[in-house]
C-alpha positions in Angstrom: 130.4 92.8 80.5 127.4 90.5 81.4 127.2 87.8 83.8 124.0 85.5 83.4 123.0 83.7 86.7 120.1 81.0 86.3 119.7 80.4 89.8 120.1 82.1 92.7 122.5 79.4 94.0 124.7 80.2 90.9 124.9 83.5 92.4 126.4 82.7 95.9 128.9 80.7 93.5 129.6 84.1 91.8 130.2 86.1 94.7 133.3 85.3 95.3 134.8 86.4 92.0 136.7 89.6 91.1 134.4 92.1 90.0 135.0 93.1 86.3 133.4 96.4 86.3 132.7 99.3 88.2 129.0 99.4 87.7 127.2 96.4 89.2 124.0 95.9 88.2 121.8 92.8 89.2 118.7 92.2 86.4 116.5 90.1 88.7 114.3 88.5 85.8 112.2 85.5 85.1 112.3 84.0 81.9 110.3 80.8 83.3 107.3 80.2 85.0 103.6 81.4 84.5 105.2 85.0 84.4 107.6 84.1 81.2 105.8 86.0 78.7 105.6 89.0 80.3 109.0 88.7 82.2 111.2 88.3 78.9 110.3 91.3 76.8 111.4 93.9 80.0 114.6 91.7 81.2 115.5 92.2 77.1 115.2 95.7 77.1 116.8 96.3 80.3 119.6 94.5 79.9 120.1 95.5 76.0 120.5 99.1 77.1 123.1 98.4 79.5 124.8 96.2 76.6 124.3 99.5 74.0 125.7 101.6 76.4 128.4 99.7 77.0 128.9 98.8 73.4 128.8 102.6 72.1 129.9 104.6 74.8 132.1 102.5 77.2 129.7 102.3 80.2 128.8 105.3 81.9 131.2 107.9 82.5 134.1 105.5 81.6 133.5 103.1 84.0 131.6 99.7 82.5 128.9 98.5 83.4 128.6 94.7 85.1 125.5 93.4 84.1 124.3 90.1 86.2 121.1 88.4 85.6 119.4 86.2 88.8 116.7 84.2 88.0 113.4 84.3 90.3 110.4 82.4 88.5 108.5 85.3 89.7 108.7 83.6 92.8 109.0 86.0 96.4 111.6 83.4 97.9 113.8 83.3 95.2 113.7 87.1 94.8 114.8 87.3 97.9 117.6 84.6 97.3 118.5 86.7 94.3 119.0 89.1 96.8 121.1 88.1 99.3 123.4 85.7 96.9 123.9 89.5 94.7 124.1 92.4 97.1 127.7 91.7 97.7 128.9 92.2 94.4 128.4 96.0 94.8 124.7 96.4 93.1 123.8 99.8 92.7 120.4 99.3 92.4 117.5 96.4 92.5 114.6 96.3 90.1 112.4 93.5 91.5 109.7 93.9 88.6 107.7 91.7 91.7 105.4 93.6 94.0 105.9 90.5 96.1 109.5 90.4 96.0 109.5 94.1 96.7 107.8 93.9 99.9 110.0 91.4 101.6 113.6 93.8 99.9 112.5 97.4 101.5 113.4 96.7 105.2 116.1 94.1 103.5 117.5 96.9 101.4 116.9 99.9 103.7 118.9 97.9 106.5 121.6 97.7 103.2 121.1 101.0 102.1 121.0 99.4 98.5 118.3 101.3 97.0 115.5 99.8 94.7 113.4 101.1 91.9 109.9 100.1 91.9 108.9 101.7 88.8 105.1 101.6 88.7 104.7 98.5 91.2 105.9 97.6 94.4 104.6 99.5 98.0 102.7 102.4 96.4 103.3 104.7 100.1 107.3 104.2 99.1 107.1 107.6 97.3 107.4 109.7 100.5 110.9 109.6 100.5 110.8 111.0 104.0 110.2 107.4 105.4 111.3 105.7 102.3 114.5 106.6 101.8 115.7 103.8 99.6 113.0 103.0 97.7 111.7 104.9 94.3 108.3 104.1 92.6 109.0 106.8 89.9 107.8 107.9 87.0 104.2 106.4 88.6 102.4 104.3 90.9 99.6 101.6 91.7 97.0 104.5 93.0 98.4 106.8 90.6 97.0 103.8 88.1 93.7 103.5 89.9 93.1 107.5 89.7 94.1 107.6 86.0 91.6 104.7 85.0 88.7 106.4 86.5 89.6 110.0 85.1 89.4 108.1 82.1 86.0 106.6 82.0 84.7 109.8 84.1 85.2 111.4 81.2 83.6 109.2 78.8 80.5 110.3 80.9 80.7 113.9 80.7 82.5 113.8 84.3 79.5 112.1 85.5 79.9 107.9 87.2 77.4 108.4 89.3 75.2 105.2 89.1 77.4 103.8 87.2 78.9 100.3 88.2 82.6 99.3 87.8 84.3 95.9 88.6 88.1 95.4 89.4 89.1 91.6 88.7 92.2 92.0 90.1 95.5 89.6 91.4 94.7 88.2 94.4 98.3 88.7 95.7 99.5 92.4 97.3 99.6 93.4 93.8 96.4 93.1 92.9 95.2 94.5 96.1 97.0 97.6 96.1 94.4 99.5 94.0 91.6 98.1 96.3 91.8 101.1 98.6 91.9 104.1 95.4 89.3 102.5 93.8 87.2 103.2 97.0 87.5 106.0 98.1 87.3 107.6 94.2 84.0 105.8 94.6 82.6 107.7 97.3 83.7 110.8 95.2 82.0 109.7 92.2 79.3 107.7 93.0 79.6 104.3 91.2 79.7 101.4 92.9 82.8 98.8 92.8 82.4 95.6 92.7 85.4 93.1 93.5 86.3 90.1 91.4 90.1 88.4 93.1 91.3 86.1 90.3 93.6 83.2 92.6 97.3 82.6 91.2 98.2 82.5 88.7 95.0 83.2 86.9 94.0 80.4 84.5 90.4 79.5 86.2 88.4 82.5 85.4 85.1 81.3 84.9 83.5 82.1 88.1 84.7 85.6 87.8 83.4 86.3 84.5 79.9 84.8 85.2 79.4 87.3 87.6 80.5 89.8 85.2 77.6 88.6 82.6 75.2 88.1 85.3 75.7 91.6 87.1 76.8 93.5 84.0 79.0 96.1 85.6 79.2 99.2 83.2 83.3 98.9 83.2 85.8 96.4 84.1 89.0 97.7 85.3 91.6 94.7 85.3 94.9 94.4 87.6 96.3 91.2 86.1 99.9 89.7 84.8 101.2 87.2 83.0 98.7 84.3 81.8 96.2 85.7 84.0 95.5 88.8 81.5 95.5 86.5 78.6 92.5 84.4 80.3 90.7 87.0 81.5 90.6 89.2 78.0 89.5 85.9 76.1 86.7 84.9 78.8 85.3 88.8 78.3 85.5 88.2 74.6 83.6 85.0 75.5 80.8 86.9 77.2 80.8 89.7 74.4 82.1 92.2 76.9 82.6 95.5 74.9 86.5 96.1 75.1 86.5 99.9 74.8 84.6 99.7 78.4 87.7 97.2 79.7 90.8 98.9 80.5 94.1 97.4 82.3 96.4 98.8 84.9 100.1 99.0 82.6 101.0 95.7 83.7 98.0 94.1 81.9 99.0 96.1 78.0 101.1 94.2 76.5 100.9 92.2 73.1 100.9 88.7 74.6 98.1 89.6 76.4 95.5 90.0 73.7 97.2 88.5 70.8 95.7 85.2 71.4 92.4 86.5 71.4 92.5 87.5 67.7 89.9 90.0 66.6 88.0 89.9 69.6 90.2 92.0 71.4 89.9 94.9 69.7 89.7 97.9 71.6 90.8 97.0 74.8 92.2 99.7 76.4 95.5 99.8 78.8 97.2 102.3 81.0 100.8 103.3 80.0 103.5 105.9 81.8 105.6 105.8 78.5 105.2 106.2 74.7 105.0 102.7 72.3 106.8 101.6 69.3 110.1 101.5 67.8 110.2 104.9 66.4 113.0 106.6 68.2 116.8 106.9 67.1 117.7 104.7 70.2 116.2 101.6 69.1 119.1 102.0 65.3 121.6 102.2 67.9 120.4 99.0 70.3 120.1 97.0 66.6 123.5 98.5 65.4 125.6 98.1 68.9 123.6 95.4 70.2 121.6 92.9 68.5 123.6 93.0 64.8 127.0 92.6 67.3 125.4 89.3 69.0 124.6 90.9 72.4 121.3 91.0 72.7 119.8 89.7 75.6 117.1 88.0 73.7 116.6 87.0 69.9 116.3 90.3 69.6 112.7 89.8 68.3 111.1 91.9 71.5 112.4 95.5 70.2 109.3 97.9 70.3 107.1 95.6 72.1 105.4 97.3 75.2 107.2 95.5 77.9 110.4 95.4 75.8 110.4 99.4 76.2 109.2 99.5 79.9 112.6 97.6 80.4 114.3 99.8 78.6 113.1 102.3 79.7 114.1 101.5 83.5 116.8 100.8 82.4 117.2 104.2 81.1 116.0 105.9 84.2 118.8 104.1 86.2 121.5 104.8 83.5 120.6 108.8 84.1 120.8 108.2 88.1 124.2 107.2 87.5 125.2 110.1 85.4 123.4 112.2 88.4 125.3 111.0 90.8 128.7 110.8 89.1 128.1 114.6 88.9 127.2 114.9 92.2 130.0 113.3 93.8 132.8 114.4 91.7 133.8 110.2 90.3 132.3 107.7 87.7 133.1 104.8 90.5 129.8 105.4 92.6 128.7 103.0 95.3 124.8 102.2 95.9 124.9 105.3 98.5 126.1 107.8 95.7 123.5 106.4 93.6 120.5 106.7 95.9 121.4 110.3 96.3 121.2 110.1 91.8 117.8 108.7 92.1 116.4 111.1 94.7 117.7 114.3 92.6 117.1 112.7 89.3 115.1 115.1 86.9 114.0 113.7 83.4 113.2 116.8 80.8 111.8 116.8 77.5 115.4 117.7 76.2 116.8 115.4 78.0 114.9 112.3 76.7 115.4 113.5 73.4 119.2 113.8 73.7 118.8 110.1 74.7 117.2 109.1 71.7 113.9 109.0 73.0 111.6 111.9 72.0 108.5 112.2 73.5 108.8 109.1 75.6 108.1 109.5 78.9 106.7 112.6 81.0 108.6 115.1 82.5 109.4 114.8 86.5 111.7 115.7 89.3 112.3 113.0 91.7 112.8 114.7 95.8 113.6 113.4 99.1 110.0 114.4 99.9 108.7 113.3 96.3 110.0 109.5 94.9 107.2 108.8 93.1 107.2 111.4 90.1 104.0 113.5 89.2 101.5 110.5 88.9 100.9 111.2 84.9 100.0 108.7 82.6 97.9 107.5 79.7 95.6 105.4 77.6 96.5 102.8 74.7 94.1 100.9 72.9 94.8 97.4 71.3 94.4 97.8 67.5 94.0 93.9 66.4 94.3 95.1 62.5 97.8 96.7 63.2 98.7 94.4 65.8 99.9 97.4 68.0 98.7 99.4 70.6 98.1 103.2 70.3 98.1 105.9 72.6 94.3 108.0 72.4 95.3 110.4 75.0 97.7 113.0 75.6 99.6 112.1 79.5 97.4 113.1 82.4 97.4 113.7 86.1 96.3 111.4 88.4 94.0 113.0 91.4 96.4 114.5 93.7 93.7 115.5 96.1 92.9 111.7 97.0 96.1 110.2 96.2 98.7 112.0 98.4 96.4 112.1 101.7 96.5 107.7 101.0 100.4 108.1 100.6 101.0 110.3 103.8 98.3 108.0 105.9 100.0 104.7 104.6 103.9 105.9 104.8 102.8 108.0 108.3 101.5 104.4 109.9 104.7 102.4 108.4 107.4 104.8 110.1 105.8 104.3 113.4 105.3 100.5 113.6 108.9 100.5 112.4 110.0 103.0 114.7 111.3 105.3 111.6 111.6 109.4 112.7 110.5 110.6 108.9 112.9 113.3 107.6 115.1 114.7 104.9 
């Protein structure tokens, strides 16, 4: 079953209702607003897999699964709305897809205990679970992101950056700040300078920013955009003659609408990515069969295979196998959001696994922990092919630099339990 909510106040409207279904998930997307483009393709796929398994296998573990969409324009105070008008319907989980929204839900949904997924966004610190107890950043994270970008161009030097200089034009919101601190202190490990470029919301004026780009010629551009804002900036470095194989984005600045209307000129851009592309996998005959040839698509059904289509799906995917985990765990198929935090924290995605799902050689391996919600930090590189029209993975997955990564993580989530007066624990 699927309830669409275009508004938050819709929602409160809503809550009063009998629920339908068993399985209460809330889909807070945004289909409008400067975020559109990038926010449809993921709200499709997750919500299409939830329709698919619905549609083929009767929910999960018999019970059905009761889908509800809340629109948030990308906007912090209607994600929160979203929120609050929602959580009483029995939400197992929240995906804000909003580092902004994210930050303003952890001590909402901690206080809840209605756990969220921040899969590659959100409070980067949230993976130790000790402090963290309701909030998952799994399969990767902002740092994680940061460390796997400079491995990257470290070893199109021979290992070497030294002298090299690299420029971050970056969100100038919490999102875009969040690598700020990575970035710096792999600096002082490899010896190129960084140089900060903060793009205002929501990222149309770019001008100044890219000046100094031509003016100080950094060797690399690193870029931690979304929505229009990637569009912009990819078209003002084709404007400048910036040479895209030395401009890579973090994930959230890979996906088709963000080089497409730079035609030609984009042409080896390079992107982060913590999951495989394309359409190729059994799953994706099933979602057209069950879902989009049945009229249940979320979308037109025209998003299948894109990059941001799949990361929805993919979450999607993720949380359907949390469910299954903690249905297992605690002996029913009717689980409440407790039962499913304790699915998330001993979720473990094998190679076997994903492939009994349809999706070979998707994602990486990982075991999620109570001391460990972030995954293993692997990752790696597409590059925009403008003949194909598709990007295409040039590395095998990676690890990001556990040596400078966790220390950040246990610094960060050590000084956010005591200013909130949390006793870290399992």
């Amino acid at each position: 079953m699927k309830q669409r909510l275009l508004t938050a106040i819709a929602a409160v409207a809503m809550v009063a209702s009998p629920a339908l279904a068993e399985l209460t998930i809330v889909d807070t997307s945004y289909r409008t607003g400067p975020y559109a483009a990038n926010g449809i393709p993921f709200s499709d796929g997750y919500q299409d897999y939830f329709t698919l398994l619905n549609q083929r296998d009767g929910g999960i573990g018999g019970e059905m699964i009761n889908l509800i969409e809340c629109e948030t324009g990308y906007n912090t105070e209607k994600g929160v709305e979203c929120y609050e008008a929602t959580k009483g319907e029995g939400s197992l989980v929240y995906q804000p897809l909003s580092t902004g929204i994210t930050y303003q839900l952890i001590p909402k949904a901690t206080a809840d205990g209605i756990p969220l997924h921040t899969m590659g966004y959100g409070r980067t610190s949230a993976k130790a679970g000790e402090v963290f107890k309701w909030v998952f950043n799994y399969p990767a994270n902002y740092w994680d992101g940061a460390s796997l970008a400079i491995t990257h161009l470290a070893e199109q030097n021979d290992g070497d950056l030294s002298g090299k200089k690299v420029a971050l034009v970056y969100h100038n919101s919490a999102y875009g700040k969040e690598p700020i601190r990575t970035l710096e202190k792999l600096a002082e490990k490899h010896g190129y300078e960084l140089m900060l470029l903060p793009v205002d919301h929501p990222g149309q004026e770019q001008k100044s920013q890219w000046l100094q780009v031509r003016q100080q010629r950094p060797d690399y551009v690193i870029m931690w955009g979304w929505g229009v804002m990637n569009q912009v900036a990819i078209q003002e470095a084709v404007n400048i003659r910036f040479p895209m194989e030395n401009f890579i984005g973090i994930w959230w600045s890979g996906s088709e609408n963000d080089v497409k209307s730079a035609g030609a000129g984009a042409d080896g851009y390079k992107a982060l990515t913590f999951h495989n592309l394309g359409s190729d996998y059994p799953v994706y005959d099933d979602i057209q069969t069950h879902v989009v040839d049945t009229g249940n698509a979320a979308g037109a059904g025209d998003q299948i295979g894109s990059v941001l289509y799949n990361r929805g799906m993919y979450a999607a995917m993720l949380a359907a196998e949390a469910i299954k985990t903690a249905q297992e765990m605690h002996g029913t198929a009717a689980i409440n959001a407790a039962q499913m935090r304790d699915g998330m924290e001993n979720l473990e995605m094998t190679e076997e696994k994903m492939a009994a799902l349809g999706l070979p050689n998707f994602g990486p391996e990982f075991k999620v922990s109570c001391e460990n919600h972030g995954g293993n930090g692997f990752g790696a590189v597409s590059q925009w092919n403008a003949e194909t029209g598709e990007f295409d993975l040039i590395t095998e997955y990676y690890q990001s630099d556990q040596e400078i990564i966790q220390p950040l993580v246990e610094e960060d989530s050590t000084a956010f339990a005591e200013e909130n007066g949390i006793e870290p624990g399992c």
